[in-house]
C-alpha positions in Angstrom: 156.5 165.3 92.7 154.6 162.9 91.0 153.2 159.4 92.5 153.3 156.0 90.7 152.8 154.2 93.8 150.3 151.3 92.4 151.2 147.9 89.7 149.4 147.3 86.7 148.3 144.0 87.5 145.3 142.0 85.5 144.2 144.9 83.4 144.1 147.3 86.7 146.0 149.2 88.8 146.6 148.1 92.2 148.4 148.7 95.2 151.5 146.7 96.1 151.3 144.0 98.7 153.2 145.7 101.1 153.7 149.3 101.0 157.4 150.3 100.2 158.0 153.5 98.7 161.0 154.9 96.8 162.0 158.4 95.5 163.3 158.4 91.6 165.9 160.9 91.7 166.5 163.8 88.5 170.5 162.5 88.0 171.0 166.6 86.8 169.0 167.9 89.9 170.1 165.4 92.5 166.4 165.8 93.6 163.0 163.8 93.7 160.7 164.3 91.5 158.9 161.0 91.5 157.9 158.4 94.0 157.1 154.5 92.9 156.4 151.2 94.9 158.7 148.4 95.4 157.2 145.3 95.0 157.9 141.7 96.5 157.6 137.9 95.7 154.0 138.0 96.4 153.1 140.8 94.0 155.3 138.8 91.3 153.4 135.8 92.6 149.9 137.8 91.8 151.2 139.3 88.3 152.4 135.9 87.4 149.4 134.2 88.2 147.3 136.6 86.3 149.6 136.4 83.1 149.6 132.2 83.4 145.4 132.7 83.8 145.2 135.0 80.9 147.8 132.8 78.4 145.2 130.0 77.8 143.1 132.9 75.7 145.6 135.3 74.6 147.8 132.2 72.7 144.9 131.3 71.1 144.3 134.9 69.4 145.2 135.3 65.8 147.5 136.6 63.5 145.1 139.3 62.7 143.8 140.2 66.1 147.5 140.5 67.3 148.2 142.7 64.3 145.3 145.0 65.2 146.4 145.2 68.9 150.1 146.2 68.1 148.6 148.7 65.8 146.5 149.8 68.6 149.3 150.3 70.7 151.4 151.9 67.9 149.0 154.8 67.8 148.5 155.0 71.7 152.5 155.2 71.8 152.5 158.1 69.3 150.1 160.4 71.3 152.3 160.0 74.1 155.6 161.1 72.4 156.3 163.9 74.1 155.8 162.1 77.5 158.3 159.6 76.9 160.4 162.3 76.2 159.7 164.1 78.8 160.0 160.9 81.6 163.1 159.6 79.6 165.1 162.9 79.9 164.0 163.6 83.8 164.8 160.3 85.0 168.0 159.5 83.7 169.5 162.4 81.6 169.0 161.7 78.1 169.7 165.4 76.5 165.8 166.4 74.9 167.2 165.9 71.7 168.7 162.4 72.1 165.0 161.7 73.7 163.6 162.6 71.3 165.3 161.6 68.1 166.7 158.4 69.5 165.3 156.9 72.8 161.4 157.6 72.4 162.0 156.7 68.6 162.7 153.3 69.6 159.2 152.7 70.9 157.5 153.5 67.7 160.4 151.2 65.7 160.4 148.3 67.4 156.7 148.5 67.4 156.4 149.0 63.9 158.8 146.7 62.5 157.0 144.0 64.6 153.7 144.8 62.9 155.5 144.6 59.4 157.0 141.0 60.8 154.4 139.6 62.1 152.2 140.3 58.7 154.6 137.8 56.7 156.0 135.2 59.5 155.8 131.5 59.2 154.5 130.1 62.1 153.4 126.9 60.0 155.1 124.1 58.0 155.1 121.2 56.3 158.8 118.7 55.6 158.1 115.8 54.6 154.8 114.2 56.6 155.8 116.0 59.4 154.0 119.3 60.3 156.5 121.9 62.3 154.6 124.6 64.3 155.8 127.7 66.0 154.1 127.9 69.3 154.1 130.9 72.0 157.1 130.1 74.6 154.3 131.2 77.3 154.1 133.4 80.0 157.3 135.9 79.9 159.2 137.5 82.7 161.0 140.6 81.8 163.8 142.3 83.7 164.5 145.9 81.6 167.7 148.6 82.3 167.8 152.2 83.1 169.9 153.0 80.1 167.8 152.7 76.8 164.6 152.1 78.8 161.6 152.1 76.3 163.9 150.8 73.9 164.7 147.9 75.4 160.7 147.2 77.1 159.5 147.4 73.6 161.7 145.3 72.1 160.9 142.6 74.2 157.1 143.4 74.5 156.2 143.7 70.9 158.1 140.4 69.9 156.1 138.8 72.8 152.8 140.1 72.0 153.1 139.1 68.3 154.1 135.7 69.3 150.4 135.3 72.3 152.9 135.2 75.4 151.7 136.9 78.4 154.1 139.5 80.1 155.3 140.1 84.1 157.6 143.1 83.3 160.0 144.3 86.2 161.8 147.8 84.6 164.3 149.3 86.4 163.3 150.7 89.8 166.5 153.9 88.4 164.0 155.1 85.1 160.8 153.8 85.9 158.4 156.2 84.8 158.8 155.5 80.9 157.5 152.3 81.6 154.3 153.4 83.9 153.7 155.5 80.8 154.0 152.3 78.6 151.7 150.8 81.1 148.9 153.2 80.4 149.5 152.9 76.9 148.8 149.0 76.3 145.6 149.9 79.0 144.4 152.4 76.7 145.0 150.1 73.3 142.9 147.3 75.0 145.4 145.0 75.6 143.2 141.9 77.6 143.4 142.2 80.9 146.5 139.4 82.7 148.4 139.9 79.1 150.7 142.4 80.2 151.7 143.0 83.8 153.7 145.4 85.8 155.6 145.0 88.9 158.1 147.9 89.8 160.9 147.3 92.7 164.7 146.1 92.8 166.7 142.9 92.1 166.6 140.9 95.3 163.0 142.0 95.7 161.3 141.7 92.6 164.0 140.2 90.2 164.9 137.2 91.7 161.2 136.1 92.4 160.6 136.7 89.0 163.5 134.6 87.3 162.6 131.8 90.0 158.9 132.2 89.6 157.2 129.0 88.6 155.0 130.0 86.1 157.3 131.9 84.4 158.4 130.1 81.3 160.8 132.2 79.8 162.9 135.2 81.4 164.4 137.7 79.4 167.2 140.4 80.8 168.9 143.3 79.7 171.6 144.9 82.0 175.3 143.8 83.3 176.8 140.5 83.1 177.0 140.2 87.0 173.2 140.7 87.5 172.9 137.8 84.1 174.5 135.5 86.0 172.4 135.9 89.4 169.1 135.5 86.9 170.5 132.4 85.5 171.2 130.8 88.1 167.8 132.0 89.7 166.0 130.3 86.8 167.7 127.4 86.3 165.6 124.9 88.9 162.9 125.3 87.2 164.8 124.7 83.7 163.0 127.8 82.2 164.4 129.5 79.1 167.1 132.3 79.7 167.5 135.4 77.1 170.3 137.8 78.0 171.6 140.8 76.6 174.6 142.1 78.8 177.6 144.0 79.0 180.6 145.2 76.3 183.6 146.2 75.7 183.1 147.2 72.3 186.9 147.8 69.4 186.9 150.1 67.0 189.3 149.2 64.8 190.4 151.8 62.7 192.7 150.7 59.8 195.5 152.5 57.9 193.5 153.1 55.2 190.5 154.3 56.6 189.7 158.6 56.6 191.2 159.5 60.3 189.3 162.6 60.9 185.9 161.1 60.0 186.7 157.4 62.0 188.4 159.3 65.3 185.9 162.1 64.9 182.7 159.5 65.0 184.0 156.9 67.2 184.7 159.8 69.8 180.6 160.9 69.5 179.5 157.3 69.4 181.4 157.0 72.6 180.1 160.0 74.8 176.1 159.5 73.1 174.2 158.9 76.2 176.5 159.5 78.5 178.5 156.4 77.5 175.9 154.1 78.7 175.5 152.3 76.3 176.3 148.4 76.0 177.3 148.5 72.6 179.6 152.3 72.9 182.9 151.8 70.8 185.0 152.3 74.1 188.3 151.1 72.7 189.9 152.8 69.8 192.3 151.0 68.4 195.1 153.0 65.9 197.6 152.3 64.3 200.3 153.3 66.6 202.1 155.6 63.7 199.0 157.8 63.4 197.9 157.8 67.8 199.5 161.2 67.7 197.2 162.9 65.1 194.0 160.5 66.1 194.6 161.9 69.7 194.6 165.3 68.4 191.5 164.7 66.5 189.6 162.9 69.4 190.9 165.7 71.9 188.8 168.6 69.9 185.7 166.5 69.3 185.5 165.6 72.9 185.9 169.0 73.8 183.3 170.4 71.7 180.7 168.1 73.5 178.2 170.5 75.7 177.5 169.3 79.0 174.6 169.7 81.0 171.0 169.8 82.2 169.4 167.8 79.8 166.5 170.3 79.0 168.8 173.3 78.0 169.4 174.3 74.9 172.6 173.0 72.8 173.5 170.3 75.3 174.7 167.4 73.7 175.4 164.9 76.6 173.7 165.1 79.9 174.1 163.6 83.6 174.7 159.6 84.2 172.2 158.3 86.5 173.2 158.1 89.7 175.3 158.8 92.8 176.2 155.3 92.5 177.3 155.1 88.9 179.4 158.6 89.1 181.4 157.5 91.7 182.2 154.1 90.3 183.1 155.8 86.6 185.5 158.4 88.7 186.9 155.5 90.5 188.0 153.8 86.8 189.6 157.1 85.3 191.3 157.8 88.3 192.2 153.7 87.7 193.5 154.8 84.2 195.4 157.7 85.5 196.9 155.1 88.1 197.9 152.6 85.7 199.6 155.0 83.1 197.3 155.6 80.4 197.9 159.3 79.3 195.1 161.4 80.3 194.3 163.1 76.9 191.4 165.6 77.7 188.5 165.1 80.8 189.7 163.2 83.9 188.5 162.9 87.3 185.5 165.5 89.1 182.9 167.9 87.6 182.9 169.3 84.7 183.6 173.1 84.3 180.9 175.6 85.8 178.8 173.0 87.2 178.7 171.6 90.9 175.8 169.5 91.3 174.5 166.8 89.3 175.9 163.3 88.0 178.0 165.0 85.6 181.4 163.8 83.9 183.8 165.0 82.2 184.1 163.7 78.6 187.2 161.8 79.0 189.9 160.7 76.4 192.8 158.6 77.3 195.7 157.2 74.9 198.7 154.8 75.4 196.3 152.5 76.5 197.3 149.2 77.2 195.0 146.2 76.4 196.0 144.9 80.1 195.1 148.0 81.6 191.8 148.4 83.8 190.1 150.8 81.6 190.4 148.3 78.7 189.0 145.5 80.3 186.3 146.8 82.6 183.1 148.2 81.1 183.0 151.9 82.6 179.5 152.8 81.4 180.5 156.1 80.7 182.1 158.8 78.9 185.2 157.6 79.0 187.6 156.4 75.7 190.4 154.5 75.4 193.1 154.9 72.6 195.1 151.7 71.8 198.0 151.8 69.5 198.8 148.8 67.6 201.4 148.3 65.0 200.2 145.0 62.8 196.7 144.4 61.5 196.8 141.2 63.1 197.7 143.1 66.3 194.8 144.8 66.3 192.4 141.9 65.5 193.7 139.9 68.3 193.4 142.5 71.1 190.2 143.6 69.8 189.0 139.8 70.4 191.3 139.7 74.1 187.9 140.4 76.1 185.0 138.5 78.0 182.4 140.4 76.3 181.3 140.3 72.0 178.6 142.6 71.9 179.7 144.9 69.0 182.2 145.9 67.2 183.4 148.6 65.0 185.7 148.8 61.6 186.3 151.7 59.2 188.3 151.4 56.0 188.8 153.0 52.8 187.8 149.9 51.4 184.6 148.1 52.1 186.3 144.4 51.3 189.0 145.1 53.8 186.3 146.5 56.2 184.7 143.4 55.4 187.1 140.9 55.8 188.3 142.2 59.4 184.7 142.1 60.2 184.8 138.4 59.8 187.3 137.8 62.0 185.6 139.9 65.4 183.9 137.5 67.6 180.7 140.1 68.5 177.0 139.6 67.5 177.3 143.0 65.6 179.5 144.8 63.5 179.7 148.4 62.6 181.1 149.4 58.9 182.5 152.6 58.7 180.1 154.6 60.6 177.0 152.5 60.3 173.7 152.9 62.2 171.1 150.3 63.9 168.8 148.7 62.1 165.8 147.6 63.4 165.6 144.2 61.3 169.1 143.2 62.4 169.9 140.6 65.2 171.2 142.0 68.5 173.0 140.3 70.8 176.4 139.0 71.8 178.9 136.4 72.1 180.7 135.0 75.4 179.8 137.2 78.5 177.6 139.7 76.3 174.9 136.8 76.7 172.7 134.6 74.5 169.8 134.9 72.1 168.9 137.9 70.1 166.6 140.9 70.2 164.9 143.5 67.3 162.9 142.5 64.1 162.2 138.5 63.1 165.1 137.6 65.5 163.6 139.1 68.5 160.0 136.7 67.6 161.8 133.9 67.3 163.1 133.7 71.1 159.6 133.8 72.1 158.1 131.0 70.1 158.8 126.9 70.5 159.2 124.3 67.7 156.1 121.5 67.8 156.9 118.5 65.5 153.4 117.0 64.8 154.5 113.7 62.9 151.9 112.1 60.4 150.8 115.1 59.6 150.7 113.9 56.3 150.1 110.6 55.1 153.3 108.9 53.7 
């Protein structure tokens, strides 16, 4: 059992207001194995003060100095890999390798990409006689999720260090270690003392006095549309500005002339990576209904070639979800599907085979799905896939687009113009083609419900900066 009982407040560590403790729980173990604080509005109110104290300075710094410091912090990351690893996979599951390879790699992307951003970024210009200026949006509240953890701090972090804002982060009270880890790292780079701030604890206790917090200029939160809304509405009498990255419901759209095996075979593992929980996961399939029978087939044996287990043994490909909590409410939607007449392909409801403790579930296929259905509307946040026939192109394109959410979306095709052209017609912030990764340059975000702004590369440093008009700049 390890303690992380104090906030990193003002360049120190300190103990929380009032002393609340809570056990972080292994999701394969069921067990402790750490113990953090949970904060309140009055250690918010002292993090936020310090950050608003120590903006004055830090937006003053330049290009260089903020370019040294993220380097700084690049190489502090790096000699605590294996920590983030280690914290990542413990606290909520992450198999070692996907820890490794994916959500610890994130860190030192994100970081690094900044660094190369930040090197050549305009902050400066001249139209006309009027001088336009990019300007630090302030001090920063951040309110980070349990399921991509250090991906989705340093994406926010490095943007708003390269832009001089000051930080309040609040990560999620499920995975928090990560970020006490990323806490000693920006200590150890020398990052000035009120810049970056740490306050651990819940939503009602620590989120909401965050959003509402006066001297917070700008919040920006990653998590489920239902929480967005709450921080919105916390932040909006004080008119401050809202980034939002939330939920999805993400089509794949696989077309009649795209390579079955390879598109079913893919969209199945991009599905059941991390457990499902991802916001972007490509949890409807949608087939031409001709070819469901052999896509089934197809999506039947790769789901049932998945290893799971505890995340640190060897060959397991997909480990716990994180909770108590979040097992019961994915159980509750396949038994949902079951209910509602979706064929139960492979998985279903309980434990997986030879294991009976844990947050474990089964990897779960179902086909025949309707777009009405529950487990076609509803974000699961889990291992669970839905396969949607559909017999026109058009078809396809529609019910893909039938949804609150647009925070990704798939197509694979044959032919890249076709893939293309469907592409156009998604309304989601990304599209995959044919199989294709992230990339860290890229905008992410999402239409309707999946929230506003956008995160990663140049995108991600624009949220954080505001637009000064200085007119007669120039003599006319």
């Amino acid at each position: 059992m390890k303690d992380y009982l104090k906030f990193y407040i003002d360049g120190a560590w300190v103990d929380p207001v009032e002393p609340r403790v809570l056990d972080v729980i292994n999701p394969a173990t069921e067990e402790a194995f750490a113990r953090i604080s949970l904060g309140s509005a009055a250690d918010v109110d002292r993090a936020a003060k310090a950050a608003r104290a120590a903006f004055e300075g830090y937006s003053q710094t330049t290009r260089e100095e903020r370019i040294a410091l993220l380097e700084r912090i690049l190489g502090a990351y790096q000699a605590r890999y294996a920590d983030f690893v280690e914290a990542i996979s413990t606290e909520m599951g992450a198999p070692v390798f996907l820890s490794k390879a994916a959500q610890a790699a994130t860190g030192v992307a994100h970081l690094a990409k900044m660094i190369e951003v930040l090197k050549d970024f305009e902050f400066e210009e001249v139209r006309g006689t009027t001088a336009i200026s990019k300007e630090p949006v302030g001090v920063c509240g951040f309110i980070t999720p349990w399921n991509w953890p250090i991906n989705q701090i340093v994406c926010k972090v490095a943007p708003a260090l390269a832009a001089g804002c000051t930080i309040v982060l609040k990560p999620s009270e499920i995975a928090p270690v990560n970020a006490m880890i990323f806490a000693e790292v920006l200590h150890e780079a020398g990052v000035p003392a009120g810049v970056f701030n740490l306050v651990n604890g819940d939503g009602p206790g620590v989120g909401q006095p965050l959003s509402s917090h006066p001297d917070i200029d700008m919040v920006s939160f990653t998590g489920s549309t239902r929480a967005g809304v709450l921080v919105a509405k916390a932040a909006a009498d004080t008119v401050k500005r809202v980034h939002q990255e939330l939920g999805g419901k993400s089509a794949n759209i696989i077309l009649r002339d795209a390579d079955l095996q390879a598109a079913v075979s893919g969209g199945v593992r991009g599905v059941m990576t991390n457990s499902g929980q991802s916001c972007n996961a490509p949890t409807r399939m949608f087939v031409p209904r001709e070819k469901q029978g052999e896509a089934v087939e197809i999506a039947k044996a790769t789901a049932e070639q998945i290893k799971v287990g505890n995340p640190f043994d060897k060959g397991v490909t997909m480990g716990p979800v994180v909770s108590d909590v979040h097992f019961r409410k994915i159980q509750g939607l396949i038994a949902k599907g079951i209910e509602e007449g979706a064929t139960l392909v492979t998985g279903g409801p309980g434990l997986p085979e030879g294991l009976n403790k844990g947050y474990f579930v089964r990897p779960t296929v179902f086909a025949d799905v309707t777009n009405n259905m529950t487990i076609a509307r509803e974000e699961i946040f889990g291992p669970v896939l839905a396969i949607l026939p559909y017999d026109a192109e058009e078809d396809a394109i529609r019910m893909a687009n039938d949804t609150v959410y647009g925070l990704s979306g798939y197509v694979q095709s044959g032919d890249i113009e076709h893939a293309r052209k469907v592409a156009s017609r998604l309304r989601t912030g990304n599209v995959h083609l044919n199989g294709a990764g992230p990339d860290f340059a890229a905008p992410f975000g999402g239409f309707k419900q999946s929230g506003n702004g956008r995160e990663w590369g140049e995108f991600g440093l624009e949220e954080f900066l505001e637009i000064k008009a200085v007119l007669g700049w120039q003599a006319a």
